[in-house]
TORDRENKE-829233 format. One record per residue: x, y, z of N, C-alpha, C in turn. Coordinates in steps of 0.2 Angstrom, whole numbers. Example, Ala and Ser with C-alpha at 12.3 -4.5 7.8 and 13.67 -1.06 7.14 Angstrom:
2
      nu      nv      nw     cau     cav     caw      cu      cv      cw
      66     -28      39      62     -22      39      66     -16      39
      64     -11      35      68      -5      36      64       0      39
END
This chain:
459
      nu      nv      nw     cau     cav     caw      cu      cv      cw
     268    -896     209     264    -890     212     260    -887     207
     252    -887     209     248    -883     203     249    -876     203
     248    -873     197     250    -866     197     246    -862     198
     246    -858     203     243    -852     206     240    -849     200
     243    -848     197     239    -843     189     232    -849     185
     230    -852     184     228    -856     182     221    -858     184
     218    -853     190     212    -852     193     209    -846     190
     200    -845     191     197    -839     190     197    -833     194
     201    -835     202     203    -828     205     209    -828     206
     210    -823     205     220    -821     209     222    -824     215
     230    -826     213     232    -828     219     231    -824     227
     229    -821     226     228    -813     230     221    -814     235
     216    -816     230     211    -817     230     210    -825     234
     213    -829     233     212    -834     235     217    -836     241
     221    -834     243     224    -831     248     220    -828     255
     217    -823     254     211    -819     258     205    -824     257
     205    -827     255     199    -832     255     201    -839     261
     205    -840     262     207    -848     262     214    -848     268
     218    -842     269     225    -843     273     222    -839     278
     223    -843     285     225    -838     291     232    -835     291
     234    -831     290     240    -829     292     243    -830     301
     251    -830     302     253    -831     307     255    -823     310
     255    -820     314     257    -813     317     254    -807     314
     249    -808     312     245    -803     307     239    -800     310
     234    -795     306     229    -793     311     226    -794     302
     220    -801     305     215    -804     301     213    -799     297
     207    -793     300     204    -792     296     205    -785     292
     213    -784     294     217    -780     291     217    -783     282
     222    -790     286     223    -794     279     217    -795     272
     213    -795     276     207    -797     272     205    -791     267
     208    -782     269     207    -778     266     214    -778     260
     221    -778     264     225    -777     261     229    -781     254
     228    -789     258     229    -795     254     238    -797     256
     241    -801     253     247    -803     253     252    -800     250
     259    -799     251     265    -801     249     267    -810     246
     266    -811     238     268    -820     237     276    -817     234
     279    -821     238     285    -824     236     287    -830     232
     288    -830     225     289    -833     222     295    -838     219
     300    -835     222     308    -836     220     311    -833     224
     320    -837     226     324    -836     231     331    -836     227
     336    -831     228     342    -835     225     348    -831     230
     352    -832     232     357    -830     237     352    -823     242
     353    -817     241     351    -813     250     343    -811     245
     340    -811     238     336    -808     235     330    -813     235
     323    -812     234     317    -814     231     313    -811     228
     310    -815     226     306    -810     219     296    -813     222
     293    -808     221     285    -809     223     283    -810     215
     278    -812     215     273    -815     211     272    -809     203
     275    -804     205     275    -798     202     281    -795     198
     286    -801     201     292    -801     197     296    -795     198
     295    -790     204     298    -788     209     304    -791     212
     311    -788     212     317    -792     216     317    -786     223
     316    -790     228     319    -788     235     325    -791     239
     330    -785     243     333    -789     245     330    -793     252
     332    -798     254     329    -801     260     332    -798     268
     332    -792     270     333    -790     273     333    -793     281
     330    -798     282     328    -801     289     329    -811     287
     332    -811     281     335    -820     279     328    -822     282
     323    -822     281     316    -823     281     314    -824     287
     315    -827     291     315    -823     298     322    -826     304
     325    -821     301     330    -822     306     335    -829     304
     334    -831     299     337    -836     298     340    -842     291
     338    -838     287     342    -842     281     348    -838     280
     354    -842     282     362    -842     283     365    -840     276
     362    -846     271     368    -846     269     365    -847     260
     359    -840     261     354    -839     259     350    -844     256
     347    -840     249     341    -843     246     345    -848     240
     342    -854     240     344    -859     233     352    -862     233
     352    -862     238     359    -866     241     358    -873     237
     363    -875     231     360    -881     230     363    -887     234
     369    -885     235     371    -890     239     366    -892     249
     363    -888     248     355    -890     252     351    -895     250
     350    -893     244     345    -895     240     345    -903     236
     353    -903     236     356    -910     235     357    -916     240
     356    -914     245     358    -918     251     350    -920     253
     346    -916     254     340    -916     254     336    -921     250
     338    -922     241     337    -926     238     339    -934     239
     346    -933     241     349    -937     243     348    -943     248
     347    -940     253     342    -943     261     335    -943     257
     332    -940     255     326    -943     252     325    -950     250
     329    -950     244     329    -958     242     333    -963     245
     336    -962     252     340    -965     254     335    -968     260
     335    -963     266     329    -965     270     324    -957     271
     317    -955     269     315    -952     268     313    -948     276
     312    -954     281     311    -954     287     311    -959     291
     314    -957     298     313    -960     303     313    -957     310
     314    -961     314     311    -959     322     317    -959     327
     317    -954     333     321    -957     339     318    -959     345
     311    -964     343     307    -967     349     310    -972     352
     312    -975     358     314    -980     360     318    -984     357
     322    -981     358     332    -985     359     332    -986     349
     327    -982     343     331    -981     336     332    -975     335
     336    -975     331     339    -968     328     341    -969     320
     344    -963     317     347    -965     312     356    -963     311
     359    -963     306     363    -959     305     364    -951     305
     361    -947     300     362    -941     302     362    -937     309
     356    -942     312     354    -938     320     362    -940     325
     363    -945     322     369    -947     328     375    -945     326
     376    -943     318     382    -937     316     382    -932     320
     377    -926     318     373    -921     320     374    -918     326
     372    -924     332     374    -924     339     380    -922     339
     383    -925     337     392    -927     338     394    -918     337
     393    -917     328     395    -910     327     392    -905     332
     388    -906     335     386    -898     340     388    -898     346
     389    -904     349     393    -903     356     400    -904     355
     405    -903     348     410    -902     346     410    -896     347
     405    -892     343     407    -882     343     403    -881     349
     400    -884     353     399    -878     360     405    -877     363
     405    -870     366     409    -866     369     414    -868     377
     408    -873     379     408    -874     386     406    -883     385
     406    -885     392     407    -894     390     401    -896     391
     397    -899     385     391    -901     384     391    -907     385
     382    -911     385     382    -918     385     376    -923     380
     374    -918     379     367    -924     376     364    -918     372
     362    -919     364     357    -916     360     350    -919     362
     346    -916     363     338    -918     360     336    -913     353
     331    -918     350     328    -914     345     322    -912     345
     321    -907     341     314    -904     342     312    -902     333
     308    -898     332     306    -895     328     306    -889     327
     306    -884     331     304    -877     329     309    -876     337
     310    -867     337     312    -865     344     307    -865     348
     302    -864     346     295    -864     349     295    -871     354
     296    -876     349     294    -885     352     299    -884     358
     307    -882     355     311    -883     359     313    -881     366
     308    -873     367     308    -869     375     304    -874     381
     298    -874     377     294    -880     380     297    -888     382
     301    -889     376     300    -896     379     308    -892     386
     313    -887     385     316    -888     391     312    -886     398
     308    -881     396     304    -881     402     300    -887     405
     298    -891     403     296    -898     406     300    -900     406
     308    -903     403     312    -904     407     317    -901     413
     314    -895     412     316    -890     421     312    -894     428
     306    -897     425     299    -896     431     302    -904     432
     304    -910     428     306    -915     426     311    -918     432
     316    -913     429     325    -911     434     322    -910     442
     317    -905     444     316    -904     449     312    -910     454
     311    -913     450     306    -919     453     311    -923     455
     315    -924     449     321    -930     451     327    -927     455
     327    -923     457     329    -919     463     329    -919     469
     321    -921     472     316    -920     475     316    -914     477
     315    -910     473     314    -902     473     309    -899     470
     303    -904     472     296    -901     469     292    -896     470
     297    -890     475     294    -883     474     298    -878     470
     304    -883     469     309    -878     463     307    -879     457
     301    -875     455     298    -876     448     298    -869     443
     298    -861     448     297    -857     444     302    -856     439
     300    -851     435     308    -848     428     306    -841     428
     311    -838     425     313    -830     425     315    -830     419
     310    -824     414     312    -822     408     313    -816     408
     313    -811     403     315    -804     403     307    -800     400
     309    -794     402     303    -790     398     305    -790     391
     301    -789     386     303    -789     380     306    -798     375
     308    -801     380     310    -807     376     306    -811     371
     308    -814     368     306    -818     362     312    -827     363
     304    -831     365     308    -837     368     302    -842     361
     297    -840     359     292    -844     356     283    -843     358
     279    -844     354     273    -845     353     266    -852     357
     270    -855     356     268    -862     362     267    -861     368
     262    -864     372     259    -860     377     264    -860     384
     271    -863     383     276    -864     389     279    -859     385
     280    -857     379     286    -851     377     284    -846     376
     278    -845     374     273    -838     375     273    -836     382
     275    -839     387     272    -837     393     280    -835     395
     285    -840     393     293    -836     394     294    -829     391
     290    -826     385     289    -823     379     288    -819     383
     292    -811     383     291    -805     389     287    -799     384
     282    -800     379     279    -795     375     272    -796     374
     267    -793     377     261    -791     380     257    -795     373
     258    -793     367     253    -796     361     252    -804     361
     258    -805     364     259    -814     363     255    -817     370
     252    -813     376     249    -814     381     242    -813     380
     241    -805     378     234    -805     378     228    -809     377
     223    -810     377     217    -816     376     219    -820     373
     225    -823     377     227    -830     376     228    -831     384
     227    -830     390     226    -831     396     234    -833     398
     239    -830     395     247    -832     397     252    -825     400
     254    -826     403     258    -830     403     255    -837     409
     259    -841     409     258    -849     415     258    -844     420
     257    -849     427     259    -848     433     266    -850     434
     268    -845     437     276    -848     440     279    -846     435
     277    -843     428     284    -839     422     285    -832     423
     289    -830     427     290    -823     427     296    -818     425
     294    -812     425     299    -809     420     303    -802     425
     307    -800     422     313    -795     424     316    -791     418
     316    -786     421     321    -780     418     322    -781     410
     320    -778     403     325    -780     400     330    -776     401
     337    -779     397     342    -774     397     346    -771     392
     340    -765     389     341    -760     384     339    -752     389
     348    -752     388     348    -748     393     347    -741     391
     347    -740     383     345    -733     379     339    -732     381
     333    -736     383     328    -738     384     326    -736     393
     329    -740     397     329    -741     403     333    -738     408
     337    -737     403     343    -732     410     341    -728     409
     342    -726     419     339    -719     421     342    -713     419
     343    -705     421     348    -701     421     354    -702     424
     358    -701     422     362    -700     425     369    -707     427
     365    -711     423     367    -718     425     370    -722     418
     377    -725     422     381    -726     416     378    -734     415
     382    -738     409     379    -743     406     382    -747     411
     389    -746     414     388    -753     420     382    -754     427
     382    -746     427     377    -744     434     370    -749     432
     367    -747     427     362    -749     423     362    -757     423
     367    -761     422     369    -768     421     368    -771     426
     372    -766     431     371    -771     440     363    -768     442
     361    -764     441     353    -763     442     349    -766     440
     350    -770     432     347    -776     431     349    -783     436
     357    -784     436     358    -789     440     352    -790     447
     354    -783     452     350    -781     457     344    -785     457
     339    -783     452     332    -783     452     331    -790     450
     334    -795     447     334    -799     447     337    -805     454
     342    -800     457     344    -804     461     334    -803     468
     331    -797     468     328    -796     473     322    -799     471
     322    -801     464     315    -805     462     316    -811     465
     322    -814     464     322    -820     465     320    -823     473
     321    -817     477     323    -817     485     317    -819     487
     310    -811     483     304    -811     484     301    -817     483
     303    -821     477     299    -829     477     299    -834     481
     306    -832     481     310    -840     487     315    -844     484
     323    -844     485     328    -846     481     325    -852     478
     323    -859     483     320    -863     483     317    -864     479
     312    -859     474     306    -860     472     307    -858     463
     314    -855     464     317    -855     458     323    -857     454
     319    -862     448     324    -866     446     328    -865     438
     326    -857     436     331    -857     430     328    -852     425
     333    -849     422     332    -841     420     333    -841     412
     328    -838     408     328    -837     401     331    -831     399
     336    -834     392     340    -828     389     342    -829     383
     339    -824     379     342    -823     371     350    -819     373
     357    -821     369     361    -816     371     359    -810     370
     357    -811     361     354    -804     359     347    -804     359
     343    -799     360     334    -799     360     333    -799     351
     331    -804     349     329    -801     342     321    -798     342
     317    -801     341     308    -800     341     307    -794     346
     310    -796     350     310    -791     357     314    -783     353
     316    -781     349     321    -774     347     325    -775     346
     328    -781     343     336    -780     342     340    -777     348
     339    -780     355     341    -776     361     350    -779     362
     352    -775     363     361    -779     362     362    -777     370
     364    -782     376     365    -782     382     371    -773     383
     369    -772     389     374    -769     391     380    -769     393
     387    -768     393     393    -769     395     394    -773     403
     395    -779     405     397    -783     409     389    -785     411
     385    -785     408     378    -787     410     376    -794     414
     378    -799     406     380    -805     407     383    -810     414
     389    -805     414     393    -804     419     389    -805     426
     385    -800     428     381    -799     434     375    -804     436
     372    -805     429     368    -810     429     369    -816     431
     374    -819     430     376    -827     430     381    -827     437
     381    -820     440     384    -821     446     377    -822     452
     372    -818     449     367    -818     454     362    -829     452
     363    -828     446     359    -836     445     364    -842     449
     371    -842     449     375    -844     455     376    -846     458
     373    -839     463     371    -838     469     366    -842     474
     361    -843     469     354    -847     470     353    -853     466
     357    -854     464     357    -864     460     352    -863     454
     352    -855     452     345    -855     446     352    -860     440
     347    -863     435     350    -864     429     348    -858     424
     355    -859     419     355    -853     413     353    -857     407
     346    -855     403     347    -858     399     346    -853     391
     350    -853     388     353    -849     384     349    -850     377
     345    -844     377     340    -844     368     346    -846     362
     349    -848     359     351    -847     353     346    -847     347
     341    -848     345     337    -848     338     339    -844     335
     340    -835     335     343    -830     333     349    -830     332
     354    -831     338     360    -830     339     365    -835     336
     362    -840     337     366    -847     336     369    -845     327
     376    -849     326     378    -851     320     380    -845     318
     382    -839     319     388    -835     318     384    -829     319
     377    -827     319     373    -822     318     379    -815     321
     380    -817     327     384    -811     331     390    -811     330
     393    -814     325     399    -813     324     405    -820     326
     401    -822     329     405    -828     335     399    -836     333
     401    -841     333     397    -847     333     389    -847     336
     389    -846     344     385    -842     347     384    -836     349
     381    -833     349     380    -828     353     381    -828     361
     381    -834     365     385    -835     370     392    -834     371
     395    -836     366     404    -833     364     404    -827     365
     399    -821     362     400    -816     361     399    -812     369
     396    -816     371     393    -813     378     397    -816     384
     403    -819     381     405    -825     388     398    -826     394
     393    -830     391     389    -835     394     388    -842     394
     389    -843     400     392    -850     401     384    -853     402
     381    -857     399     374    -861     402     373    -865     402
     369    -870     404     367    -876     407     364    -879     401
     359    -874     396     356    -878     391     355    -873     387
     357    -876     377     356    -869     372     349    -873     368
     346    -869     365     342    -870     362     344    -866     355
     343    -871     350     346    -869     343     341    -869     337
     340    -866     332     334    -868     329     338    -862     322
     332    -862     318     331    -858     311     338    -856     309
     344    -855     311     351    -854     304     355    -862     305
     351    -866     310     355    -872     310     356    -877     303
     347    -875     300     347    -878     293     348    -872     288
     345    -867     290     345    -860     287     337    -861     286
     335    -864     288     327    -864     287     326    -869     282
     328    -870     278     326    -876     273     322    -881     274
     323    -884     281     318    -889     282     318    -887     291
     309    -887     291     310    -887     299     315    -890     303
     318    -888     308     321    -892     313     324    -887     319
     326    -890     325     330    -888     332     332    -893     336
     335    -890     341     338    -895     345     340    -890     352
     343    -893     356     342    -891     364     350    -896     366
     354    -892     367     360    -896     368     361    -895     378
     362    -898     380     361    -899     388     370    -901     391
     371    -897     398     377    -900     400     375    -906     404
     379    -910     409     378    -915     412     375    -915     418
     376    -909     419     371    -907     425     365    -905     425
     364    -906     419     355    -904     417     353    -911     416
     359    -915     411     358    -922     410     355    -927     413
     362    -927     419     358    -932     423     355    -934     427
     352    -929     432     344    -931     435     339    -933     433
     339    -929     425     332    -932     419     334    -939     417
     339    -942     418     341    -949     416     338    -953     422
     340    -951     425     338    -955     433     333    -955     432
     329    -949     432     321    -949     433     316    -954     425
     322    -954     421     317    -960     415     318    -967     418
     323    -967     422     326    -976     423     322    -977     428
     320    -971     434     315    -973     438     306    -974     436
     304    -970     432     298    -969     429     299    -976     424
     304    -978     419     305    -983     413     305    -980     409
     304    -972     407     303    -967     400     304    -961     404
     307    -957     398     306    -949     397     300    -949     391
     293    -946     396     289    -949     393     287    -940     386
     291    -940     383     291    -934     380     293    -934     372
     294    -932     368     295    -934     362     291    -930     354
     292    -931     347     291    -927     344     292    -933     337
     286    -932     334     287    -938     328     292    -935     322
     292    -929     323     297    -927     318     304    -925     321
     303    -925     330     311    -923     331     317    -928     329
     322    -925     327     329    -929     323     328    -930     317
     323    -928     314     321    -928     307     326    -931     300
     329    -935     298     334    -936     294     334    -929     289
     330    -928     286     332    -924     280     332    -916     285
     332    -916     290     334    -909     293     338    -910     297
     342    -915     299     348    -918     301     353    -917     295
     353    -920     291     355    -920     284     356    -911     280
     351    -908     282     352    -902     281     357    -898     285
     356    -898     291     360    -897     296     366    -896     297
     369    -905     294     378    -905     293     380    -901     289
     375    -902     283     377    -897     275     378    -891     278
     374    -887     280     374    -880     283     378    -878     285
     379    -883     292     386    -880     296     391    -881     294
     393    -885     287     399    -888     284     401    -883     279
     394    -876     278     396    -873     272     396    -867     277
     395    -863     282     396    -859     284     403    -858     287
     406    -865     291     413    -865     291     417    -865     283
     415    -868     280     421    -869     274     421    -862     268
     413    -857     272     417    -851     268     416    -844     274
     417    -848     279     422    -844     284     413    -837     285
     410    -839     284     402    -836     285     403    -831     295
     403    -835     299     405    -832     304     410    -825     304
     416    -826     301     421    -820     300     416    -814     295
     413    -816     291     409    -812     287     405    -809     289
     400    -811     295     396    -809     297     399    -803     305
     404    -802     305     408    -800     312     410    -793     308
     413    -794     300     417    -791     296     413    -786     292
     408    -789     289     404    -785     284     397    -782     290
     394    -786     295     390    -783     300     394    -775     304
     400    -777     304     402    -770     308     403    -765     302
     405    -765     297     404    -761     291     397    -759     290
     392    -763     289     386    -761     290     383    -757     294
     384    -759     302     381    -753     309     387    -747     307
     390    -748     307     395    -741     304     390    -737     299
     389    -738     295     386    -735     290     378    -734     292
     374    -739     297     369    -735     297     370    -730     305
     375    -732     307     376    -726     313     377    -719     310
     378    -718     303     381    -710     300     371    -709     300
     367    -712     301     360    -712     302     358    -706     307
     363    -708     315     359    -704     320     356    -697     320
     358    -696     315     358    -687     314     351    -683     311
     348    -690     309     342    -691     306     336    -685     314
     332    -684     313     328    -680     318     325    -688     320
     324    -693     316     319    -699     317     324    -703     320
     331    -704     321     334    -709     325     335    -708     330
     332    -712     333     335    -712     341     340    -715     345
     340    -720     341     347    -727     343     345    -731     337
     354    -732     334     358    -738     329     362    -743     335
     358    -749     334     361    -753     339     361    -761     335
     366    -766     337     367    -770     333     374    -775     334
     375    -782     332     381    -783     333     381    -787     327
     386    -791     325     386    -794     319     382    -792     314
     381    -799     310     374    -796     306     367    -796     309
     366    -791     315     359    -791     318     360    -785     319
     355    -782     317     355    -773     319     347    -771     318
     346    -765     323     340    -761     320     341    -751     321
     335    -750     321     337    -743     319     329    -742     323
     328    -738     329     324    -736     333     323    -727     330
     315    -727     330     314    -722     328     308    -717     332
     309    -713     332     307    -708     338     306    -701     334
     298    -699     337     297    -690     336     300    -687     341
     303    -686     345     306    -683     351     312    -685     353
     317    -686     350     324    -687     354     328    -686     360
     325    -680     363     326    -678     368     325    -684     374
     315    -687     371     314    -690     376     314    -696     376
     314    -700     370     315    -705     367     309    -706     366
     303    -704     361     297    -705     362     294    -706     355
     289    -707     355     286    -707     351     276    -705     351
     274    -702     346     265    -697     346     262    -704     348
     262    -707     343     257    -713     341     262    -719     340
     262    -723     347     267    -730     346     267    -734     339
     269    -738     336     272    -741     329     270    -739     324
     270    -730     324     268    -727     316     274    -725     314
     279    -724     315     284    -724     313     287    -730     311
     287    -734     314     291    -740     312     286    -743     307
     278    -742     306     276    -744     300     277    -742     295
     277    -735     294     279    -730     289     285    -733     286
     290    -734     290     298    -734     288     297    -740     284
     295    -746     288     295    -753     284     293    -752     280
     286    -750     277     282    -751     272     286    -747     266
     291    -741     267     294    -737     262     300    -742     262
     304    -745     265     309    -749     262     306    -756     259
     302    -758     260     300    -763     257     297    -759     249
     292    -755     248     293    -754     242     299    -749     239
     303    -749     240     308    -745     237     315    -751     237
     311    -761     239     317    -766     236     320    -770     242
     319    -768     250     321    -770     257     314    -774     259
     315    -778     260     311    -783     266     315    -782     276
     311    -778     278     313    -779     285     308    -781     289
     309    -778     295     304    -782     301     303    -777     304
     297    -770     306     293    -768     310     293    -771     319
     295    -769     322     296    -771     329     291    -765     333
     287    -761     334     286    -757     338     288    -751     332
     291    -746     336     294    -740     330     304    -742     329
     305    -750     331     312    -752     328     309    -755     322
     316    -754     316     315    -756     309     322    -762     312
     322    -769     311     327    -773     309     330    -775     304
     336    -776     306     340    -780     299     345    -786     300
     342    -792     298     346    -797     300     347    -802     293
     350    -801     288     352    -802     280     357    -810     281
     356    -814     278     358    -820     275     365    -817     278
     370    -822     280     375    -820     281     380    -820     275
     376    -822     271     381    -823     264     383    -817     261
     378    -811     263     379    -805     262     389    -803     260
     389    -798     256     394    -795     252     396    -790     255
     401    -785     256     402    -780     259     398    -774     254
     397    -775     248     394    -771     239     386    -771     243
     384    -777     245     378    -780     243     374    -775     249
     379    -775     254     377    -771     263     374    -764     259
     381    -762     255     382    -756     255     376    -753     249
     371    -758     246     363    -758     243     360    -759     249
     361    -761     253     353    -761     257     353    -756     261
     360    -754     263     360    -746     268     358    -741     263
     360    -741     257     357    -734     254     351    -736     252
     346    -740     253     338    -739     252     336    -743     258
     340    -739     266     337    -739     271     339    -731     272
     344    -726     268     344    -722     271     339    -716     266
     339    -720     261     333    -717     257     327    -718     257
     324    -722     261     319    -722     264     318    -717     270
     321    -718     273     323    -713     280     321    -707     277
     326    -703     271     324    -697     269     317    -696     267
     312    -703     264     307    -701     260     300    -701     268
     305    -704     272     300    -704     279     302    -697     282
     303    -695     282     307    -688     285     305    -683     282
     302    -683     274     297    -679     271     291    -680     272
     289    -688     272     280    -685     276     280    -684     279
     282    -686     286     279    -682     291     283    -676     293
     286    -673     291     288    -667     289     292    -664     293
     300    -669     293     303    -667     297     309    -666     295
     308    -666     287     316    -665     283     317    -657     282
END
């Protein structure tokens, strides 16, 4: 790699010259300039500046088993020189992809049948979404085409997941959502429940509105409902008590299929294998991505029951192909990464740690609420955020995401990397995380807080 120092302008400089950034407001960028990160080693990295941060958000939402894992690193070398690449086009495959397969319909929760692979969570809402329209064809149910996402959800980017995607930025002058993607209730009930309304009333209210969306469209015309257990992008939204519960009675009802986000959730985030575990939800199909490798090397996958299976099989034997695919899906060295990870998060018990060290942690930012700027500490395992509000009373805030950029901006300089949501600050840290290491991020999250609480001047 050539070295960034070794040019006549700053890495800074030639960065604003040359990089579109991804989620960013351009010509903000082009004032401010970048964050370069240079170096990773277990929950920390270090910028260009030789600044250490902890990684507050496992870079997004998904380096497990943190930064410089070399037994990562090893295996990766390893499949390099062994086969660098291959395909799963037409009846070839390799080894790791057909390991891989094996290991994940071993740890799902409920009785699974078939891996597809994809690339990113993104590739992967998409390609189920055309295999929803797929299924319905080979059904002869070619008006059960529509799907139901939530307000607020975060499914992916891609013009079939952005439109599942229930957050207004990801829509705008981008002409999405699709026809026939529509959305319901989220369920953050701090947020949405009325007066006087307990968290189960609230849950069947959502159940409800869901159940009267679907009536409104026409049972027939709806064929399957999207679901993060937890919302990550959406606020760190943690369901309400029996929520789940009401949902999958009302999806029952009407033959919707469930197909259940893991890209966040998946691989112990919640305390549990899945975040499905967590939530006793039973689905048709999980969608897996980002801590399955820890991010290391792109990859996801899409684990399907039999009942998803089979009509899509019928319908390639009748057509001669599922005419659908990805030149990098099943990727050997992210297959290869994949066993590694999942081999390291079982053998140092990663999941227990994340259940044991996350509840120690929301404990400790819960001593927060007291704060005039908290409004709700909410959070399960290692997923939490901290919602921030001028008016408690109302749950409100002056000027929508100034709080929450103020907050972020003061823990990332003061050594925390988090993620700005609206006025929610998140925290979703490497599960490798230490009970010691928690107990550093919380006190320069609550040290920011205080230094937020003096300007705008409510300490």
């Amino acid at each position: 790699m050539s070295d960034l120092k070794n040019f006549d302008k700053t890495p800074e400089e030639r960065d604003i010259a040359h990089h579109f950034h991804a989620y960013t407001d351009a010509r903000r960028h082009e004032e401010v300039g970048p964050m370069i990160i240079e170096s990773g080693q277990g929950i920390y990295v270090k910028d260009n500046n030789g600044k250490r941060f902890i990684e507050g958000m496992a870079g997004l939402w998904s380096v497990a088993v943190g930064f410089q894992e070399q037994r990562l690193i090893d295996v990766v070398v390893k499949q390099m020189r062994q086969l660098p690449y291959y395909h799963n086009f037409g009846h070839k495959t390799h080894g790791p992809a057909i390991e891989l397969a094996e290991q994940l319909i071993k740890l799902a929760h409920v009785p699974m049948s078939k891996v597809f692979y994809t690339n990113s969570g993104s590739e992967a809402n998409d390609t189920v979404l055309k295999m929803v329209w797929y299924r319905s064809n080979a059904l002869g149910k070619p008006e059960k085409k529509k799907v139901i996402a939530r307000n607020r959800a975060y499914h992916g980017v891609t013009i079939a997941a952005a439109s599942l995607t229930g957050l207004p930025n990801n829509h705008r002058s981008f002409d999405l959502p699709l026809n026939g993607v529509l959305h319901t209730l989220a369920p953050h009930y701090w947020k949405e429940g009325q007066n006087g309304e307990t968290e189960e009333q609230f849950a069947t209210r959502c159940a409800d509105e869901l159940d009267a969306l679907i009536q409104r469209e026409g049972p027939d015309t709806v064929a399957a409902f999207w679901a993060e257990p937890v919302m990550g992008a959406g606020g760190v939204v943690v369901p309400p008590a029996t929520y789940f519960e009401k949902i999958q009675a009302v999806l029952a009802k009407y033959d919707v299929l469930f197909v259940a986000d893991e890209v966040i959730c998946g691989f112990g985030r919640t305390g549990e294998m899945f975040g499905s575990i967590t939530y006793d939800i039973r689905p048709d199909v999980m969608v897996m991505s980002k801590q399955i490798t820890s991010s290391y090397v792109p990859f996801s996958a899409i684990m399907m029951n039999d009942r998803f299976y089979q009509p899509i099989a019928d319908e390639s034997h009748r057509i001669s192909t599922f005419g659908h695919g990805f030149t990098g899906g099943g990727h050997p060295l992210g297959a290869i990464v994949a066993l590694e990870n999942l081999a390291i998060i079982k053998e140092r018990d990663l999941v227990a740690n994340a259940k044991e060290t996350g509840t120690h942690f929301l404990n400790r930012l819960h001593t927060l609420s007291e704060s005039p700027l908290v409004g709700e500490v909410r959070g399960v395992g290692l997923i939490a955020a901290l919602e921030l509000v001028d008016d408690k009373a109302a749950k409100s805030v002056k000027v929508a995401g100034k709080l929450g950029r103020l907050m972020n901006e003061t823990m990332q300089r003061n050594g925390l990397i988090s993620r700005g949501m609206g006025d929610a600050v998140a925290f979703c840290p490497p599960l490798i995380i230490t009970r010691a290491q928690a107990d550093d991020m919380f006190e320069i999250v609550a040290r920011s807080l205080r230094e937020v609480e003096a300007e705008v001047g409510v300490a």
